[in-house]
N, C-alpha and C positions, 0 to 999 in steps of 0.2 A: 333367373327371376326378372322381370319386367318390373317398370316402374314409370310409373306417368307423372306427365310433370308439366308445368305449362310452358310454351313454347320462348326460347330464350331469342330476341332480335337477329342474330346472326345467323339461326339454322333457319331462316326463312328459304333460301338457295335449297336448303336440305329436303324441304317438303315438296316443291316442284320435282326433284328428285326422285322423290318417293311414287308423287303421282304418274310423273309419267312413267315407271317401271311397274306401276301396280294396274297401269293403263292394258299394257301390250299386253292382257291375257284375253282383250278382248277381240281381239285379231281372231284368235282361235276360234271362239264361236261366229263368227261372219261379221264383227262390227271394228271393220278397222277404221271407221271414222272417231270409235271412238277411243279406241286405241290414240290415232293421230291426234286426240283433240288437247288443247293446251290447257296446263296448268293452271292454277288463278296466280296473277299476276303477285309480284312481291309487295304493291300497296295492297289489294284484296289481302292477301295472307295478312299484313302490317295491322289492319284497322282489326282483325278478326283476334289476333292479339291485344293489342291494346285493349279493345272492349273485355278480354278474359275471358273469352272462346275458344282458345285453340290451346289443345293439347297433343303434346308426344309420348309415345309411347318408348323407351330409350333402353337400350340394350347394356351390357354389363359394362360398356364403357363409357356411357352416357350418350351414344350415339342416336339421334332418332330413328325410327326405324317404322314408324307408323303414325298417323297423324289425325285427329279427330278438329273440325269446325263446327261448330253450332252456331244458330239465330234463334231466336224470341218468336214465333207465330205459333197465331191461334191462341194465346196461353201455356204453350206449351215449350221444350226446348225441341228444336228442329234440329237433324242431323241433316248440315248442309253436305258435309265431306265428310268422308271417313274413308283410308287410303293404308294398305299396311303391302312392304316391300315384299315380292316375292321371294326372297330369301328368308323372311321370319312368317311365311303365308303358314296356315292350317297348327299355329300355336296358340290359339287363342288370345292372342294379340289386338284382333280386334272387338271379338267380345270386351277384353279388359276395358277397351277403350268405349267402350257403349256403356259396361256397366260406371264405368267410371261417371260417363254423363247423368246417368239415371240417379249415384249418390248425391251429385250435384243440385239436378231439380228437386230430388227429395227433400236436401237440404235447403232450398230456396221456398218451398211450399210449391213448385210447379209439379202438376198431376200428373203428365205424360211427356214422353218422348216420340214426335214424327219423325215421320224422313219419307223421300220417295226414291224410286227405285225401279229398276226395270225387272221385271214379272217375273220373266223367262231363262236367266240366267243364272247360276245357278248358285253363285257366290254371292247374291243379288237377294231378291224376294224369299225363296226359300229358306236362306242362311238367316234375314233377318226374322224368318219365323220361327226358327229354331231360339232365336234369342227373345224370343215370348212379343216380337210384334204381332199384330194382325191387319188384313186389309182393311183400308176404310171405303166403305160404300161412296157412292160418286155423292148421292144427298148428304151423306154428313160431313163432308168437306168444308171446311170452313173457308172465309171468305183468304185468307193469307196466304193460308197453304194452297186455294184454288190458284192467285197469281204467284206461288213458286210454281205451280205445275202448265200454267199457262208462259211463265219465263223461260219452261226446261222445251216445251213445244216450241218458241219462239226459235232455240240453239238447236232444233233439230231432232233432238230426244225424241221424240214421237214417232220417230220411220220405226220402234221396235213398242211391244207391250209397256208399259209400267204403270204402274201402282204408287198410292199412297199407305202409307201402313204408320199405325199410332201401336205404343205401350203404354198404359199406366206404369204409373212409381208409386 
């Protein structure tokens, strides 16, 4: 049984962890840059807690094992990360951890949940249209989520497909 919980100061070291071993599957499709690309640093993780952003996802021994961030754009909660260890991969682990966002904005009064993503990959775009996103047309991008998506081109992001995609709640 899975249990999400918000991130305790010390598993910060835990979540870099997580991402870079949920990184390396991207080797396998042709993106070892981003396979190699580094974690968010332990202040990045830090602030994203404190604000009560970041949750884990924690195995029977209270272990993290998956890791969800969010931001505030658009109106909406943004799925900045969301990261789950190849050992607890294809459990629905990371669904829990979407749905879990999604109760949140519900409960806050926010409409929707974004995130961007790359297109083509298949843990990626398709995965999150299984969990009821969809793409957002380049017009109805809003002005926030355009400079996430102009930040993620700045790191490079862009040598591959990606997409913006929204859920209502």
């Amino acid at each position: 049984m899975m249990r999400i919980r918000v991130v305790d100061p010390g598993e910060l070291p835990l979540l870099q962890d997580i991402e870079r071993a949920a990184g390396r599957c991207f080797r396998d499709v042709g993106m070892p840059e981003i396979a190699d690309d580094e974690p968010p640093t332990l202040a990045e993780l830090a602030h994203y807690r404190r604000a009560g952003r970041a949750w884990v996802a924690v195995d029977d021994g209270d272990r993290p094992v998956a890791y969800l961030l969010a931001d505030h754009v658009d109106g909406a909660l943004h799925v900045e990360q969301v990261s789950v260890h190849p050992d607890h991969a294809r459990r629905g682990v990371g669904r829990a951890l979407i749905e879990h966002l999604a109760d949140t904005a519900k409960a806050g009064g926010i409409p929707a949940l974004t995130l961007t993503t790359f297109a083509e990959v298949p843990w990626n775009a398709p995965y999150y249209a299984r969990c009821g996103f969809e793409t957002v047309d380049e017009a109805s991008i809003g002005p926030e989520l355009r400079a996430v998506r102009q930040k993620e081109a700045a790191h490079g992001l862009d040598r591959w497909p990606r997409v913006c995609m929204r859920r209502p709640v």
